[in-house]
C-alpha positions in Angstrom: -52.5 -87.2 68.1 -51.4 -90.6 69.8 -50.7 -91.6 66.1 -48.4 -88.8 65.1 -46.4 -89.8 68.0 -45.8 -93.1 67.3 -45.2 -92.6 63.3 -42.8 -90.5 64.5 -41.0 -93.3 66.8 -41.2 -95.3 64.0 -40.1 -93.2 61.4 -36.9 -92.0 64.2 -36.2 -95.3 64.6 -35.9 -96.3 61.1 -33.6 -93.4 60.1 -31.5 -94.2 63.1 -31.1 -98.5 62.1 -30.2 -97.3 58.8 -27.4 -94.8 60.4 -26.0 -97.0 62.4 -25.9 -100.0 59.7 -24.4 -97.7 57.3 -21.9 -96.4 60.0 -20.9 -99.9 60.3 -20.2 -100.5 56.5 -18.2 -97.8 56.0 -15.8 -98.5 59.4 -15.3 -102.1 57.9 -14.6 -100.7 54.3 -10.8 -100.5 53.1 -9.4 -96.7 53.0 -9.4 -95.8 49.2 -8.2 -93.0 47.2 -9.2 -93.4 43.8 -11.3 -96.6 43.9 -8.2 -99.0 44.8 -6.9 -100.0 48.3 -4.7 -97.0 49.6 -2.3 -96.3 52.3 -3.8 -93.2 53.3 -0.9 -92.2 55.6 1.2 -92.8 52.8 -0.9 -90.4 51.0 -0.8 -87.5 53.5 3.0 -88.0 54.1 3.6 -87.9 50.1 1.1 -86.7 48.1 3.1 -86.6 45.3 4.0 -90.3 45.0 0.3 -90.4 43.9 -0.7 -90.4 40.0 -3.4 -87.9 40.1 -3.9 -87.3 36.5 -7.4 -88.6 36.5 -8.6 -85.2 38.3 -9.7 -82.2 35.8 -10.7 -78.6 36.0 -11.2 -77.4 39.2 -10.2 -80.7 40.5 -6.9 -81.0 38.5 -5.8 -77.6 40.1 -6.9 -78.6 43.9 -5.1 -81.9 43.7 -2.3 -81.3 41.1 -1.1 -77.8 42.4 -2.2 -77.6 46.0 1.2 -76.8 47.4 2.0 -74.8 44.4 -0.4 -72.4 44.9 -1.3 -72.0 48.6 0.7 -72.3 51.5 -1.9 -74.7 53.3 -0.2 -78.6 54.2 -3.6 -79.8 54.5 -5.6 -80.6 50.7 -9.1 -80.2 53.1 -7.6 -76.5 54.5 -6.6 -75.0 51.3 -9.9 -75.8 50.0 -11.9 -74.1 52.7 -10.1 -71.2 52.9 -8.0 -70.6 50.4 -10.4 -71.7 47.4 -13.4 -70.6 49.5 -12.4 -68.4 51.8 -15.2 -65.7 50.7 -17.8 -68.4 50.3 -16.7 -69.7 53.8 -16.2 -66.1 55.5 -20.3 -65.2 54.1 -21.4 -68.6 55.9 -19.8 -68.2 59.3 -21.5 -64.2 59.5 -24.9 -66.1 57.8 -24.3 -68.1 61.2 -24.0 -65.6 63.6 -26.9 -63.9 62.3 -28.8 -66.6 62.7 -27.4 -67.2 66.4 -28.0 -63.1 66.7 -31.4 -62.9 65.1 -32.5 -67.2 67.7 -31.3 -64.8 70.6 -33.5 -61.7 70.1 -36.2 -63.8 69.4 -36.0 -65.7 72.1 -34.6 -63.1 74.6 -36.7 -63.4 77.9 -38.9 -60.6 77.8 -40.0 -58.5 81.1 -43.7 -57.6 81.0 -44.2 -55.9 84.1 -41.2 -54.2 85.6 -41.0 -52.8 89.2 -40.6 -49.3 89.4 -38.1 -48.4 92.0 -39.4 -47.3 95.3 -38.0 -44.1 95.5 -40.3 -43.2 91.8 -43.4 -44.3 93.4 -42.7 -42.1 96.8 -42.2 -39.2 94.1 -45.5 -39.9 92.1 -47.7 -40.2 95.5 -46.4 -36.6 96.7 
């Protein structure tokens, strides 16, 4: 048992070095939008200023036509629920099931309950 626990420490600790290296990397990396150095406030402001016509398919139509054919500002919001909106409306009542079914599972549950005193005065007469 004493081994589990400390394969587990070691194993924790490894995941979290490599986390925190990789954390590291990508804060000292250079903002990029399409594998060169971007202004990506520049890119927010004025998307359009952007050559996009690398993206296809789906792609093309989420970058190309965003404002076109939502009403969303944000590239990240139109996706999730514009794009996705049923996909994204299934997973948030897949979550609170879950949350529903972790609560009645793990409701307290009373074993013995006091019966009131004026029910036991009735059952003695």
């Amino acid at each position: 048992m004493k081994l589990k626990n400390i394969l587990f420490t070691i194993a924790l600790a490894i995941l979290m070095i490599c986390g925190v290296y990789a954390s590291i990397l990508m804060a000292g990396s250079e903002p990029t939008y399409d594998g060169t150095k971007t202004d990506v406030v520049a890119l927010y402001e004025d998307p359009e200023s952007y050559d996009n016509s690398q993206a296809d398919g789906v792609a093309s139509i989420i970058v190309n036509e965003n404002l076109d054919k939502t009403a969303a500002q944000n590239v990240v919001f139109s996706v999730v629920f514009n794009f996705r909106g049923y996909d994204t409306m299934g997973e948030s009542f897949i979550l609170i099931a879950a949350i529903a079914g972790s609560l009645v599972i793990l409701r307290k549950s009373v074993k013995g309950t006091k019966e009131a005193p004026e029910q036991k005065e009735e059952e003695e007469a």
